[in-house]
N, C-alpha and C positions, 0 to 999 in steps of 0.2 A: 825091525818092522815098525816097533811104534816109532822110532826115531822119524822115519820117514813119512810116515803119515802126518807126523806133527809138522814136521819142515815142508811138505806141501800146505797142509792148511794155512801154515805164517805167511808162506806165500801168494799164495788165492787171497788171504784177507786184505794183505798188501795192495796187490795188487786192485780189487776192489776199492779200496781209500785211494787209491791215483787218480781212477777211472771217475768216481763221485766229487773228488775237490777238480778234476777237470770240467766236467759239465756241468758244476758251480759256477765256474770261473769265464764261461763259455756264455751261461743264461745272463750274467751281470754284466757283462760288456754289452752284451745286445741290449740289455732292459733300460742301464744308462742312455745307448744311442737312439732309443725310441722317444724317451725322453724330452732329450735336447730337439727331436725334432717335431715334437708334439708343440712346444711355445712358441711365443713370438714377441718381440718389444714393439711396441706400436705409441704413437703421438695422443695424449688425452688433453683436454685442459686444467687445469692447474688450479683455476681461476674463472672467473665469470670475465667472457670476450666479448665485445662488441663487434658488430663490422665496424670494418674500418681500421682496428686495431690493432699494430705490426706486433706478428707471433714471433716468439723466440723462447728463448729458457726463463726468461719471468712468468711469463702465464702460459707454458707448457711444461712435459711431462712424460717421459717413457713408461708406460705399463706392461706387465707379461702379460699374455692372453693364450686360451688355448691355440693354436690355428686353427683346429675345428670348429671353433664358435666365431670367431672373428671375422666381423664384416668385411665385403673387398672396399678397396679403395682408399683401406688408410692409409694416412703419413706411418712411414715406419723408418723416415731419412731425416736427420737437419738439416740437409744440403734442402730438402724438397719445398720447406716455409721461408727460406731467406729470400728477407725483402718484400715479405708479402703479408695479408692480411686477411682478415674472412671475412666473406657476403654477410654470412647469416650469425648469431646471435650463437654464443654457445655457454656452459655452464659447467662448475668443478664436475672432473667424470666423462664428458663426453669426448667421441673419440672425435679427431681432425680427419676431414676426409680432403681428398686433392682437388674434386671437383667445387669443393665451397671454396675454395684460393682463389684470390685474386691474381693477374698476372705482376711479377713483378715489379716493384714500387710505385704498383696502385694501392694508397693506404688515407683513413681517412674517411671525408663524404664522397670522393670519387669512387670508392668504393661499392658503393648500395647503388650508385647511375647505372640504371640500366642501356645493353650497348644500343647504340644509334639514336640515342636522347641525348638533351642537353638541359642544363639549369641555366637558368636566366634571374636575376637578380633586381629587384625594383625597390625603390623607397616607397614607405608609407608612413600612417600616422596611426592612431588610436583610430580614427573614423573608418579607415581600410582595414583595419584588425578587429575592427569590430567588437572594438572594447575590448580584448582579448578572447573574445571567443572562439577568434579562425585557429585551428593550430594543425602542425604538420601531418598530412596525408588530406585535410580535407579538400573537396574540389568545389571551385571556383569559374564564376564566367567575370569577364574582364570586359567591361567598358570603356570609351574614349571619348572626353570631351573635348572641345576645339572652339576656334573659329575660324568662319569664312565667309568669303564675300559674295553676297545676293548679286547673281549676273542679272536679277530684272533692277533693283534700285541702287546696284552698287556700295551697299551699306552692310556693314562686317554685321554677322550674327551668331549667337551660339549657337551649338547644335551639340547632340550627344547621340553616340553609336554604338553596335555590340562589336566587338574586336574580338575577342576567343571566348569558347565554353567550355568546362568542364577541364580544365586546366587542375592537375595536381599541386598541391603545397607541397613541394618539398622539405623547405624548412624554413621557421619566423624566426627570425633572429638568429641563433647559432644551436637552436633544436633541429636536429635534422628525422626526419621522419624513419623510423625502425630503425634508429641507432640510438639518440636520447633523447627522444621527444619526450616530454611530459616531464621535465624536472625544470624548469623556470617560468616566470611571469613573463607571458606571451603579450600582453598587452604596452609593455616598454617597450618591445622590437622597433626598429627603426628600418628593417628591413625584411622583404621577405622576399624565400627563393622557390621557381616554379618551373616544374619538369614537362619539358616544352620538348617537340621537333624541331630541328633546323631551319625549318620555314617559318614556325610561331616565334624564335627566337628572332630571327628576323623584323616581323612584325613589332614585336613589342619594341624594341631597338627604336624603331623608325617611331613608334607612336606614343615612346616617350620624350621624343624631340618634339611631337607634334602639337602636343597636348595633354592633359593631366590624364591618367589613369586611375578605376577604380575599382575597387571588389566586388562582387556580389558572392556571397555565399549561399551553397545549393547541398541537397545532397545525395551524399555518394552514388544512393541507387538511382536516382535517375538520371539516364545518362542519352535521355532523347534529345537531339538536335535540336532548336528552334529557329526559325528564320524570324529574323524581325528585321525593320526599319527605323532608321536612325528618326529622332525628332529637331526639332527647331523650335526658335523661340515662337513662331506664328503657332505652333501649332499648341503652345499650351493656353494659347486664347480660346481655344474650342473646347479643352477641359477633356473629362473621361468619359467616354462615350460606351465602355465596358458596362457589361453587369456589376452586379454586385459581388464583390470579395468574400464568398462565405467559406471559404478553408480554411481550415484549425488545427495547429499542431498537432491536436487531442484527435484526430481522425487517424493519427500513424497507429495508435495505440489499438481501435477497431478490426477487429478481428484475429486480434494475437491471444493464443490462448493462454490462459492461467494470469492477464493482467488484470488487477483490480482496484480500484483505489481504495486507499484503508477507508472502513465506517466509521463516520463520526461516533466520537461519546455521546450516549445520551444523554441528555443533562437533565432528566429525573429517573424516579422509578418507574413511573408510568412510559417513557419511551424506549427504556431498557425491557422491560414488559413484552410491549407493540413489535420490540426487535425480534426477541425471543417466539414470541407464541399469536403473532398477529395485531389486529387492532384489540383495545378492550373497549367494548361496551359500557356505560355509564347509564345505570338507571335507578329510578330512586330505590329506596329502603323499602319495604314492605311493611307498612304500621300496622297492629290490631286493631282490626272494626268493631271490637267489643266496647260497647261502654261500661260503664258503671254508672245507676242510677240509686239515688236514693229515696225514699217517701217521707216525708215529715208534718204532723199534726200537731198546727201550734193553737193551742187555748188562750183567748182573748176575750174575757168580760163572757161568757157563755159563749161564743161563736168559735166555732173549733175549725181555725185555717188550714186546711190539705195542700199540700204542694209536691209535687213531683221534681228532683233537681237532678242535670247531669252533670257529674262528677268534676266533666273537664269542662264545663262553660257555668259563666253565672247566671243564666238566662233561666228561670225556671219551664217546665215542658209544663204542665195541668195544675192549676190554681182552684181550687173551690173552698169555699165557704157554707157551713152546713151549723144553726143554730142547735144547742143543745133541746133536747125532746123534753118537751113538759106536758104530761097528759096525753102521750102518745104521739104528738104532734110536729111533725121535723117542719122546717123553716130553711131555704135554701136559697145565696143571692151570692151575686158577685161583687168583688171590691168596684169602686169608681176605678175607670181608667186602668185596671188590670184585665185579666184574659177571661174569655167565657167561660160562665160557673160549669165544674163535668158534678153530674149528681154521683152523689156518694149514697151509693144504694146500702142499706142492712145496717146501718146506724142502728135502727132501735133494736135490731135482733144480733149482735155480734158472737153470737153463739158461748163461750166463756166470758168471755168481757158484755153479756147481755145486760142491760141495765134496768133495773126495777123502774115501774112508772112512780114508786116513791122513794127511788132514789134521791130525786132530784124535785125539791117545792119550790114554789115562787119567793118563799123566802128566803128560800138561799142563793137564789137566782138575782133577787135583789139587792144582795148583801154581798155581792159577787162570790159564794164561796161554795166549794166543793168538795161534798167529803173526799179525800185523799185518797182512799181504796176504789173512790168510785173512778175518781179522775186515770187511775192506774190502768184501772180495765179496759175503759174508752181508749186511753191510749193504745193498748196495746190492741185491743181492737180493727183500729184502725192499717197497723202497722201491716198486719196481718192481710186485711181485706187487699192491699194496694201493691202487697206483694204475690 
């Protein structure tokens, strides 16, 4: 009995490990073929392309890509780029799509001509390149000089006309526009090419046999027609009978927001100042209206001169003259030719500095001399009354 229960069990477990590395073996083939059809190898570039530039295994590139991310319309053949080359500009990474191909061994500047256009090819100089300023994409009106014969005097004349506007530069010299423009000196070109209809191509054909052609450079955004008339030599005898010419490059600039021209440096503090915080005001210092006076009592022979002085001018303000008191008696005059005497009142009563009527005798008066204690008090006296 146990024998049997054990030899089922080996079997059931058996059996179980077949059934488990089966449906192993079942989930890993399926999960591989989901796999393989989840990628794709698709065309990138390799390299930075130009138009114009015939693709192959130098500047191309198989990459895997999921299929579910992967844009339609990629190269995913080499059979599908031989011979051919791209419209548009590409860079290390981007994928080849069939639509940017050229057709078959169109490679090169024939490349970027758009279909039912044509290039047309003219000589120029420096004067028509406009010192080298014209360069590829910009547009252009074409003038024609010539001559011809006045049917009223029979006598040949210049004359000059509009022949095409707004005519594209293809390319000056061997810059072709959206393939390499902008990597040489445009001002050497000896030739420049221009993306014309079959009718303008024409044209210029016939009107370089006929006479000189010449540039005028415009630009891009305006693309309004003008009708003009030709001139002749008679007519620059009458001169410009136009207004005046008042448009300024500096008017494209009006109305674009965020343009500014940088601010000048200031070239002091004072206009770094004005920049900052306005104009500054300039006005004088505010001086003190106080003065300083001083009084001074100068003793001369008995006559005791008072004067008033301010501080900051030599001019003296009050001048008097007041004789020493003898016998009660004051005596009061102005100098010659000084200022009117001002009376120095309380001389004889100076309250401390009061002076005895025998302080002072004619003999000492005579003798010019003053007792010293007497002189002291007068002075200060004075000092006192004036201040």
């Amino acid at each position: 009995m146990k024998n049997q229960t054990l030899i089922l069990l080996l079997v059931a477990g058996a059996c179980g490990l077949v059934a488990m590395l089966g449906v192993k073996q079942h989930l890993s083939k399926n999960s591989g073929g989901n796999e393989e059809a989840q990628t794709i190898q698709v065309l990138v570039a390799a390299s930075s392309i130009t138009p114009g530039d015939l693709l192959g295994e130098l500047n191309t590139v198989f990459s895997t890509v999921n299929i579910h991310t992967c844009p339609e319309g990629v190269v995913t053949d080499l059979a599908q780029i031989e011979e051919r080359s791209l419209k548009v500009a590409r860079v290390a990474g981007d994928y080849i799509f069939v639509d940017q191909l050229t057709e078959p061994g169109q490679t090169g500047a024939s490349a970027v001509i758009p279909s039912g256009m044509r290039v047309k090819t003219i000589p120029v100089d420096a004067n028509k390149t406009h010192s080298g300023m014209l360069r590829p994409g910009n547009r252009i009106d074409l003038l024609l000089s010539d001559s011809h014969r006045d049917p009223g005097t029979g006598q040949q004349i210049r004359r000059v006309r509009p022949l095409l506007q707004y005519i594209e530069v293809f390319a000056v010299g061997a810059e072709v526009y959206g393939v390499n423009s902008g990597t040489g000196n445009t001002q050497q070109a000896r030739n420049i090419s221009l993306l014309v209809t079959p009718q303008q191509m024409m044209v210029l054909e016939l009107a370089d046999t006929k006479g000189e052609i010449s540039t005028v450079l415009r630009s891009s955004a305006d693309q309004e027609q003008i009708s003009m008339n030709g001139m002749t030599e008679d007519d620059l005898e009458v001169g410009d009978p136009g207004v005046v010419n008042s448009t300024s490059t500096l008017d494209v600039a009006e109305g674009l927001g965020g343009f500014a021209l940088p601010p000048e440096e200031p070239a002091n503090i004072v206009a770094q100042l004005e920049n900052e915080f306005g104009p500054v005001r300039s006005e004088p210092l505010v001086q003190d209206d106080a003065e300083e006076f001083w009084t001074m009592a100068i003793y001369e022979s008995g006559i005791v001169r008072v004067e008033k002085v301010n501080l900051n001018s030599d001019v003296s303000i009050e001048t008097s003259l007041q004789q020493l008191p003898v016998n009660g008696a004051s005596k009061s005059s102005s100098p010659q030719g000084g200022l009117p005497s001002a009376p120095v009142d309380g001389l004889e009563g100076l309250g401390k500095g009061r002076l005895d009527e025998g302080a002072l005798d004619e003999g000492a008066l005579d003798e010019g001399a003053l007792d010293e204690g007497a002189l002291e008090e007068l002075t200060s006296g004075l000092l006192d009354l004036f201040n």
